[in-house]
N, C-alpha and C positions, 0 to 999 in steps of 0.2 A: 504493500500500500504506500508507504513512505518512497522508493524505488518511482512509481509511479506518478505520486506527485512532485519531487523535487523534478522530473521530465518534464513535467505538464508546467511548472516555474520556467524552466529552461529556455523550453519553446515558447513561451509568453513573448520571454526577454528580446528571443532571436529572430522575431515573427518575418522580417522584413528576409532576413538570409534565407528564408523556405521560400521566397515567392508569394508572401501573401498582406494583405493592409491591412495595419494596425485597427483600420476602423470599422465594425462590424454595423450593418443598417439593418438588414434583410434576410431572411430566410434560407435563400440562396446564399448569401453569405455566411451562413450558421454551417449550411452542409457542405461547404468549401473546407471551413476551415476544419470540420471536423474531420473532413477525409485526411487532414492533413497530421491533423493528430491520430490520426491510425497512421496513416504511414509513417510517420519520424516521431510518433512517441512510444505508440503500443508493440507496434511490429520490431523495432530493434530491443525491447526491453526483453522479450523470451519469455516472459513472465510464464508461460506453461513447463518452463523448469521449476516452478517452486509448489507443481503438482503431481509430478511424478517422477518413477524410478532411474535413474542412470541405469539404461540398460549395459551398456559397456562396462560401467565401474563396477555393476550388479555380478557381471560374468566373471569378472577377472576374480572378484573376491572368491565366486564360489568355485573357479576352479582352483583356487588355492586349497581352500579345504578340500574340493575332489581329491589335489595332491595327498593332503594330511590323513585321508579315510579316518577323521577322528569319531563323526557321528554315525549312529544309527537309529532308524525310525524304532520308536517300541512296535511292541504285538497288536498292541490298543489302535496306534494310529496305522498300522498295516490292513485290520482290519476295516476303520473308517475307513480309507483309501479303496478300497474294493468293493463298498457297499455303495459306491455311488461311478455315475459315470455322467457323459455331458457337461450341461452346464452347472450340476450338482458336482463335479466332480472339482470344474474351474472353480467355482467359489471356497470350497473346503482345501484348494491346494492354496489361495488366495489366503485362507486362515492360518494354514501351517506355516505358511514360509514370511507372511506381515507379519503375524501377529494379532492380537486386539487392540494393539497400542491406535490413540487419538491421532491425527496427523493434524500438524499445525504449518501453516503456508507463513512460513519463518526466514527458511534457510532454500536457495535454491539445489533441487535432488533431497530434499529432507526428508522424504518416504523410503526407506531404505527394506532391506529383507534379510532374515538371520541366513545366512552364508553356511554354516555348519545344516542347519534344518534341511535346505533346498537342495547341499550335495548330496544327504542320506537320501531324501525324497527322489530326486532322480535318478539314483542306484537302481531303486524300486521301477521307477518309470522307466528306463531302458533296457533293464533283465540284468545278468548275472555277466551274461557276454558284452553286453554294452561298452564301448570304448566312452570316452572322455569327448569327444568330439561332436559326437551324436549326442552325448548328454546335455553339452552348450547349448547346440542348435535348438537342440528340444527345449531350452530354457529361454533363450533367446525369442521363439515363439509365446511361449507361456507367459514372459515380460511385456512382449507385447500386448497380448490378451488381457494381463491385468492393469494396463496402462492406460487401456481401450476407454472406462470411466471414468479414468480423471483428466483426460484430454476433451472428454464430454462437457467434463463438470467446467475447465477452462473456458470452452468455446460459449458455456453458458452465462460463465461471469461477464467475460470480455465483450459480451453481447450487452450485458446491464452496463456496463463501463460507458461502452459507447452512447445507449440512451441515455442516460443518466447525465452525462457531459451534456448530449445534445439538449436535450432539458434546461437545462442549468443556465446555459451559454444562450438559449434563447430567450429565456425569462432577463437574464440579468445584460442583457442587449438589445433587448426590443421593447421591453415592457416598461415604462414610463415610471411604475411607482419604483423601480429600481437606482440604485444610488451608480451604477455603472452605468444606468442609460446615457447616449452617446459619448461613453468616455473612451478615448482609445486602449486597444488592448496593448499592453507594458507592463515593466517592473511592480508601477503603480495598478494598476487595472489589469490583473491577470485575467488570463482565460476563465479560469472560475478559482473561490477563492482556498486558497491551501486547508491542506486537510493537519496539517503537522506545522510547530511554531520549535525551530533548532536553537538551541540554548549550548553554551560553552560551560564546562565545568573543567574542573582540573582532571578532569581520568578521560577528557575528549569532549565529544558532539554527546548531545541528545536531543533524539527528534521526539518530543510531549505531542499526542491526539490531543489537537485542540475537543472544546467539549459541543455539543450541539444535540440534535434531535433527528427522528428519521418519519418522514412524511406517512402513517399506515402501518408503520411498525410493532412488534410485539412490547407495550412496554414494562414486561418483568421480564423480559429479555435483556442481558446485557450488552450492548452493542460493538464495547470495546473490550469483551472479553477476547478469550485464546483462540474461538473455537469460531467467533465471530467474524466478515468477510464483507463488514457495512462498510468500514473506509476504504476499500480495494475496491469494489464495485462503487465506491463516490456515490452510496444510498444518505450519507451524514449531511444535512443542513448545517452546515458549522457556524460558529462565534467565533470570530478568527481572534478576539482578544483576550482569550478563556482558556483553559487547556484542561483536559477531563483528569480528576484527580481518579486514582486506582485505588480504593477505599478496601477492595475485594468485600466479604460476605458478614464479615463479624470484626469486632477490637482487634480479635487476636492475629488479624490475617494483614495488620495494619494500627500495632498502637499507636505509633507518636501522632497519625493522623489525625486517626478519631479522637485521641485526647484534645488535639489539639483542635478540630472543630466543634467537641463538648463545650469548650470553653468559650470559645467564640459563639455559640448558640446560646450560654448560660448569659453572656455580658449582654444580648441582644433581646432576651426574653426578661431579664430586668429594667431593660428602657422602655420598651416598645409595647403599645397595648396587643397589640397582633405581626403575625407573620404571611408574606406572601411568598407561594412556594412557587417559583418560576418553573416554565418544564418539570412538574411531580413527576409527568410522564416518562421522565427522563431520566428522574433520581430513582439511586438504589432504592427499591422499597425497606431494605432493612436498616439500610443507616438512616432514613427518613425516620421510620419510626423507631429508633435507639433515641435521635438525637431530640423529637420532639417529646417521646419520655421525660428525655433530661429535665428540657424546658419546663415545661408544667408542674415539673419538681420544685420549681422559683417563682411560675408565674402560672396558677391554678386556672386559671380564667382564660388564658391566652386565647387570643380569636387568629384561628388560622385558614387561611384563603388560598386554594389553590389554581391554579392553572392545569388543569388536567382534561386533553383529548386524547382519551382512548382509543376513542372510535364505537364503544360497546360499554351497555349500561352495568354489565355484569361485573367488566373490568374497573370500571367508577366505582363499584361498591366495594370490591377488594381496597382498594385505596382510601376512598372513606370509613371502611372499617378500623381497617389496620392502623391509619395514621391519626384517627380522630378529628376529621377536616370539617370545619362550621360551613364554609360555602367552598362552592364552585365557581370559578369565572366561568361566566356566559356571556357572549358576544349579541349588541343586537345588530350592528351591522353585517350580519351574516346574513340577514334576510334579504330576500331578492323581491320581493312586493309589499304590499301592506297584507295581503292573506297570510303570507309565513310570519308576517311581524305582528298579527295578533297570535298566530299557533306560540310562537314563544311567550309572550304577554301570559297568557293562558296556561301556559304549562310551570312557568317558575313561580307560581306559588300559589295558597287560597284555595278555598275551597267556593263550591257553589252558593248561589246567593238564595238561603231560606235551608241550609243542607241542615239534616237532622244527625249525620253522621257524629260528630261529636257531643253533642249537649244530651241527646235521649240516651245512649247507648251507658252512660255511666248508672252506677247501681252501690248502695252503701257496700262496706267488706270493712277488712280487715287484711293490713300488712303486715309480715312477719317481717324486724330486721334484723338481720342475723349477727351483722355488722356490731351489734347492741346486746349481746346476749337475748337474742329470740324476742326483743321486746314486741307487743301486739299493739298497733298501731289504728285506729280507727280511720275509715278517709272512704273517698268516692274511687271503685276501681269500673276503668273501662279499657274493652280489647287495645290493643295495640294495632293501629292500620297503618297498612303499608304507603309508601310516600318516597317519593323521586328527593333525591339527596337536596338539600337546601343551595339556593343558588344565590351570587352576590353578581347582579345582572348589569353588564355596561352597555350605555350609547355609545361609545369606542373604549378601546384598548391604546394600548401605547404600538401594538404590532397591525392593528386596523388600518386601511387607508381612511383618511376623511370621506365626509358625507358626498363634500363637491368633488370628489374624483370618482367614487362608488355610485353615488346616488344625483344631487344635488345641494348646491350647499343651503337654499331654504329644508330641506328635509330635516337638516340638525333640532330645528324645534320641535314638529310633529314627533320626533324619534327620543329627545331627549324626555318628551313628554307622558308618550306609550311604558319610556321605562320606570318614570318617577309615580306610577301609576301602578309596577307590578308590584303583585305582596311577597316582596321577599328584599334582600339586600341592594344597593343601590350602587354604581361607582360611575367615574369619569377621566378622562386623562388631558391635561394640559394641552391645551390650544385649542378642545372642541369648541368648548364657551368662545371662543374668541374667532373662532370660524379658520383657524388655519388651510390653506388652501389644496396644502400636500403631505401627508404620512411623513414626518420626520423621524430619519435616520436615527435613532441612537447614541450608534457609534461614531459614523460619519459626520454628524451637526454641529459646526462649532459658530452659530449666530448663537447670541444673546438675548431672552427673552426682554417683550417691551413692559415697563412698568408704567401703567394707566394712571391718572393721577383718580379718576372713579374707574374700579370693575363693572360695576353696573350698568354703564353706560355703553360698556363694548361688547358685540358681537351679540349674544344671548342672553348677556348680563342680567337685567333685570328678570328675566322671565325663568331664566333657569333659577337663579334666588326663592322664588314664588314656589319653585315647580319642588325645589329640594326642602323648604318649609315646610310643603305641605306633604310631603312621603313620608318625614318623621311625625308629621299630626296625625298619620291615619295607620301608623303601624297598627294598630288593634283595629283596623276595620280590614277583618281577617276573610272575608265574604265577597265572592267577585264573579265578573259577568264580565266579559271577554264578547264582542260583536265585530264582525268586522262587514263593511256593504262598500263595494266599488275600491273609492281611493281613500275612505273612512275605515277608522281606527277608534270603537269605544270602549271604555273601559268605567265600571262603576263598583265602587269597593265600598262594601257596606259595614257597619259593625254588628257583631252578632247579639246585641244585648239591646242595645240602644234603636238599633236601627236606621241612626244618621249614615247616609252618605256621602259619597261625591261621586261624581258623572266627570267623566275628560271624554271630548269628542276629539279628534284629529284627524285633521286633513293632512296625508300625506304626499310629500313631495319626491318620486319616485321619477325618474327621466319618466317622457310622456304623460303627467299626468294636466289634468284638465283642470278649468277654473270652476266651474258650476257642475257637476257629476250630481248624478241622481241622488240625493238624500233622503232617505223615509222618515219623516221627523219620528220619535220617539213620544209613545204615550203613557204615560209613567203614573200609572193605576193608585189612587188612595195618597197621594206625596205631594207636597208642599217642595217647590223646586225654587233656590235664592240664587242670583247670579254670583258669580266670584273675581273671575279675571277672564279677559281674550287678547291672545297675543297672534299675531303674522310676521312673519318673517320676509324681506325683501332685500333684494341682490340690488345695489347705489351700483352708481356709476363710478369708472375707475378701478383700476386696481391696485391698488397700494402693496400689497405683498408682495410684489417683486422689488421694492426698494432695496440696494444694495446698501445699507447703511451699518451692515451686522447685526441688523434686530428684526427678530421674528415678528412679523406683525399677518393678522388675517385679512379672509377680504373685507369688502367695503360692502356695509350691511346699514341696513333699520328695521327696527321693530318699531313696530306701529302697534298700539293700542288699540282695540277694536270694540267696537258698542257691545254693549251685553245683548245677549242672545232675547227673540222673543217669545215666553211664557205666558201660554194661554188656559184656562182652566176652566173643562169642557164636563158635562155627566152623561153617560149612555145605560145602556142596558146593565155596564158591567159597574156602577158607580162613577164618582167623580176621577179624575184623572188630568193631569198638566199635560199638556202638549208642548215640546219642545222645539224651536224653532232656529237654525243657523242665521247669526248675523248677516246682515253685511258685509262684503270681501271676505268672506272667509275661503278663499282660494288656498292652493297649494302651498304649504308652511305656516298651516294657521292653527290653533288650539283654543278650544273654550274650558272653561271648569265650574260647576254649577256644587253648589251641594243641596241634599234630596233631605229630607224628612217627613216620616209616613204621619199621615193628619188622625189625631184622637187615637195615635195608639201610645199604651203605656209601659214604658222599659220594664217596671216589675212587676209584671204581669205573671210571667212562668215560675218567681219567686213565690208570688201568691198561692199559684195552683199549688207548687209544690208542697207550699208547709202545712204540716201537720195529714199529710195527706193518708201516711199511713195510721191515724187516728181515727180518720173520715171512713176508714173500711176495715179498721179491726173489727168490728162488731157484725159486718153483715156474713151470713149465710154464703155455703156455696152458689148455691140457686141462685141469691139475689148477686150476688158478685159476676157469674156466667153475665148477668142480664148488665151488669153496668158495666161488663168491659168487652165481652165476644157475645154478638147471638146472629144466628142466619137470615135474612130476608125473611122464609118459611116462618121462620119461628118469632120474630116478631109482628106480622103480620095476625099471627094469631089469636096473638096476646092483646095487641093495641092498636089493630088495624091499620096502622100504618107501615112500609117497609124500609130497610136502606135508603140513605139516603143518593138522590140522584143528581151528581156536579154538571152542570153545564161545560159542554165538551168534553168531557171526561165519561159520561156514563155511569153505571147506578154500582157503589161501592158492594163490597160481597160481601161484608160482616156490618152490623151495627154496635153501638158500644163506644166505649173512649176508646180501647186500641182496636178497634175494629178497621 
C-alpha cells in the first residue's frame, strides 16, 4: 500500500515528463490520466509479487531438501493423500505444503511453502522410481496451480485500485464542492490525497496510515489491521492531517497509549458538559467504550453525541448499546425534497398526537432494588416500548454543503425551521445562520471569520433566535403530527397534559419550487389558534462573499417580517373549528408559527378520573363491574335498549363500557 502511494506522489510531481497536463477539467481527462497511472504506476510496481509464491526460489529450496531426504510424510497424511483426488486433492496438497498460517501482503514473495513437507510429499507423488527432475517439474506445475488464486485475488484488487482512483480523481476534479476543484495537479494538489504521512526518527523513515473512514464499510471491522487490504485498494477516505493511532484490542496490547489517552479523556470529561465522537464508525469499539467508562467515572452525567453511519439500524444499536450514546447526529440536508424532509421530521422523535401509548399502559407495582438490599419500592410500572435510538438533529453539519449549493440558499429558513420543530435534540454549524455561500474546508480554510457588530441582524439572525427559543419552550410538548402537501412542511407539537401547542407551517425552498403551490388550509377542530411570528427569506442583490478581504462573510440576504396568518373561526357538523389561512408572500423560504389551545378543555381532567378511582369500584359486584367496563352490543341492548355506541366515520364500536 505504502509502495503504491509514495508512486502515485511521484507521478503527481512528474506529470509533465509522462506527457500529460497538470490540469485536469473533464472526464476525458480523468481517463487519460488514469491510463497513465496504470501504465507508469501500477504496471512497473509488480505489486502481484506481494501475492504469491516464488516459484523459482520455491524449487531451489525444495530441491535442497530433495538432496537432504530429511522428511517423510506420516501414515496419517499418506492416507489423506489417497482418499482424495482432483481438485480435493489440489487443495489438501495446498494444506500440506502452506500451511494454515494467515498470509499478510507485507513482504514481496511472502507466501512461502515448508520445503522439507513438499520434498516428502513429492517422493509420494512421483513413486519410489521417480528421479528429482520429474519431481521439480511436477512441482513447478502444482506452484503454479496454487498461485492460480492469488493472481485472481491480485487482478481483483488492482481492479478496485483503478476504480477507486478513478472515483476519487473525478470527484476531487470536477466537483465544485471540492477544495482541489480547478487546482493543478502537483506537489501541492496531488493526484489524490496520500494515504501514508513519513516521519524521520533516529532508527530511519516511518510511513504512519494516516486515519480516515471507508464509504459502506464494515465498521467493527478494523481497516488498518494485518489482514486488512483498504489502503492498497485506496477504499480509505483519509484526513491527510491525522495518522490512525494502532490502539490494537485491549490496554495490554498497547499500554502507554491507552494510559495515555485515559488521561486525556479524564482532563476532557472534567471540563466539558458532553463529548462529540467524530467517525464512532471508525473508532475501535473497544477503546471507545474503555475510554468512555473512564469518563463517566469523573463526569456521571456526561452527554455524549455521536456521528455514527453504519448504514444499518442493527449496527447503530450495537454502538449505542455498548458505548452508552445520548444522541445521534442526523443530517437534514440529506433530504432531497420537502416529502423526505418531513419523513425525517417525523421519524427523530415524538410520539402521535392524542397517542395513549404511554399515559394508559402504566398500572401501580412494586420495584425491587436490589442495589439497596431488596428494598420494595412502590411506583407506576409500564412495559418498556421499543424506540429508534434518540437523535440530536442538524440543519447542517460542519461536513454538509450549504443550503445555496444543495438546495437554495432561501431554503436555510424553511429547513432550519422543520428542524427547530423536531422533538428531539437540536444542532447547527457556523456560517449557516449567516448564509455562507460554500461548505468550508476544514483543513484547507484559513479566512477569518467576520464579527457583526449585531448577530441578529445577519443572515437568519433574528428568526433563527425565535426558532431556537422556542424548541427549548416546547421540549415537553412531546406529541406531534408531521404533514407534508406539495412544497409544505407542517409540523404541530403538542403537550401531553396540557394540550397547548404550536403549529410551524413551511414553505420550502427546494430548486424549482413555486411561489403560490396549492395549500389546503388546515381546520383545527375545538382550538383557539394565536399568531406568533412569520418570517421569509430573500436573496439582495450583490454578492458580497466573494470579497477577498480574508473574512468569511455570507450572501447578501433579508428577512422580511411577514403579517400574521388569517384565523377564521367557523362551526359544522363536526363543532367549532379555526381555519387557518397562509399570509401574504408566503413564497419559497417563508415560515409561520401559531400556537393552538383546545377551547373549555381542562388539563386535570385524567387527574380527576383517576383519583380514588379504585375506591369508586371496590365495592361493586362482578356482574355490575362486567357492565361498567366490557359488555356486547347483544347484551346491552337487552338490558337498556340501547346499543354501542356509533362514531361518525368510524362505525359502531364492538364492546360498550369504559374500556370497551
Amino acid at each position: 500500500a505504502y509502495e503504491l502511494d509514495a508512486a502515485l506522489v511521484r507521478f503527481s510531481q512528474d506529470l509533465p515528463n509522462y506527457g500529460f497536463d497538470r490540469m485536469v477539467s473533464s472526464v476525458e481527462d480523468v481517463d487519460r490520466l488514469l491510463e497513465g497511472v496504470d501504465q507508469f504506476v501500477i504496471q512497473p510496481l509488480r505489486l502481484w509479487e506481494f501475492y504469491v509464491i516464488d516459484v523459482d526460489a520455491a524449487i531451489d529450496a525444495v530441491g535442497s531438501a530433495w538432496d537432504a531426504a530429511e522428511a517423510e510424510m506420516l501414515d496419517a497424511d499418506r492416507q489423506g493423500l489417497d482418499a482424495v483426488d482432483g481438485d480435493e486433492r489440489n487443495e489438501w496438497l495446498r494444506a500440506y505444503i502452506v500451511g494454515d498460517r494467515q498470509h499478510v501482503l507485507s513482504t514481496r514473495f511472502g507466501r512461502t511453502i515448508d520445503a522439507g513437507r513438499t520434498a516428502a510429499v513429492l517422493r509420494v507423488l512421483v513413486g519410489a522410481d521417480g528421479d528429482k527432475q520429474a519431481a521439480m517439474e511436477r512441482l513447478r506445475a502444482l506452484l503454479d496451480l496454487l498461485n492460480l488464486p492469488s493472481y485472481r485475488e491480485y487482478d481483483a484488487d488492482v481492479k478496485a485500485i483503478r476504480r477507486n482512483l478513478h472515483e476519487r480523481v473525478k470527484y476531487e476534479r470536477l466537483d465544485g464542492g471540492s477544495w482541489k476543484h480547478g487546482k493543478p495537479v502537483g506537489d501541492e494538489y496531488k493526484i489524490v490525497d496520500p494515504l501514508f504521512t513519513t516521519v524521520e526518527t533516529p532508527d530511519g523513515q516511518r510511513h504512519l496510515a494516516n486515519n480516515g473512514w471507508i464509504w459502506g464499510g464494515n465498521p467493527l471491522d478494523n481497516f488498518a489491521g494485518p489482514q486488512s487490504k483498504a489502503y492498497l485498494r485506496r477504499e480509505v477516505i483519509v484526513w491527510g492531517d491525522c495518522v490512525k493511532l494502532n490502539y490494537g484490542a485491549t490496554p495490554a496490547d498497547n499500554p502507554w497509549l491507552w494510559e495515555h489517552m485515559r488521561q486525556y479523556t479524564l482532563r476532557m470529561a472534567r471540563v466539558f458538559h458532553g463529548f462529540r465522537i467524530d467517525n464512532c464508525h471508525s473508532t475501535p469499539i473497544e477503546l471507545a467504550e474503555y475510554l468512555l467508562d473512564e469518563a463517566r467515572m469523573v463526569n456521571p452525567d456526561l452527554y455524549v453525541v455521536a456521528e455514527l453511519f453504519t448504514g444499518s439500524e442493527d449496527t447503530d444499536r450495537v454502538f449505542v448499546q455498548r458505548l452508552g450514546i445520548n444522541s445521534l447526529i442526523r443530517e437534514a440536508m440529506q433530504a432531497w425534497d420537502p416529502h423526505e424532509m418531513s419523513r425525517l421530521a417525523h421519524r427523530h422523535g415524538g410520539r402521535p398526537i392524542g397517542s395513549l401509548a404511554v399515559d394508559c399502559l402504566g398500572e401501580p407495582g412494586v420495584f425491587t432494588d436490589d442495589e439497596h438490599g431488596g428494598a420494595r419500592i412502590s411506583g407506576t410500572v409500564a412495559p418498556l416500548s421499543a424506540s429508534l435510538p434518540h437523535a440530536i438533529f442538524f440543519d447542517c453539519t460542519h461536513d454538509n454543503e450549504m443550503p445555496a449549493q444543495k438546495r437554495t440558499m432561501q431554503d436555510a429558513l424553511p429547513n432550519a425551521a422543520i428542524v427547530a420543530m423536531t422533538a428531539c435534540a437540536s444542532g447547527s454549524t457556523r456560517g449557516y445562520d449567516e448564509l455562507y455561500p460554500r461548505h468550508l474546508n476544514v483543513v484547507h480554510e484559513h479566512r477569518r471569520y467576520a464579527v457583526p457588530d449585531d448577530p441578529l441582524t445577519v443572515g437568519l439572525g433574528e428568526a433563527k433566535a425565535r426558532l431556537n427559543a422556542l424548541h427549548s419552550e416546547i421540549a415537553q410538548y412531546q406529541e406531534v403530527h408531521v404533514h407534508h402537501e406539495s412544497e409544505y412542511v407542517t409540523v404541530h407539537r403538542v403537550h401531553p397534559v396540557t394540550r397547548e401547542g404550536v403549529l410551524m407551517v413551511a414553505h420550502c425552498a427546494f430548486r424549482g419550487a413555486t411561489e403560490s403551490p396549492w395549500f389546503d388550509s388546515p381546520r383545527l377542530y375545538g382550538t383557539a389558534v394565536t399568531p406568533e411570528f412569520a418570517f421569509r427569506l430573500h436573496a439582495a442583490d450583490g454578492d458580497g462573499s466573494d470579497k477577498d478581504d480574508g473574512v468569511l462573510h455570507g450572501l447578501p440576504s433579508r428577512l422580511e417580517r411577514l403579517g400574521s396568518p388569517d384565523t377564521q373561526r367557523h362551526t359544522d357538523d363536526r363543532g367549532m373549528f379555526t381555519e387557518l389561512r397562509l399570509p401574504a408572500g408566503f413564497g419559497p423560504g417563508s415560515v409561520l408559527v401559531v400556537r393552538t389551545r383546545l377551547v373549555d378543555f381542562k388539563p386535570n381532567l385524567d387527574w380527576k378520573i383517576r383519583t380514588s378511582a379504585d375506591d369508586a369500584v371496590s365495592k361493586l359486584p362482578l356482574g355490575a363491574l362486567n357492565a361498567a367496563l366490557y359488555r356486547c352490543n347483544a347484551e346491552e341492548r337487552d338490558t337498556i335498549g340501547n346499543g354501542a355506541y356509533d362514531v361518525p366515520g368510524l362505525g359502531a364500536l364492538a364492546y360498550c363500557g369504559l374500556q370497551g
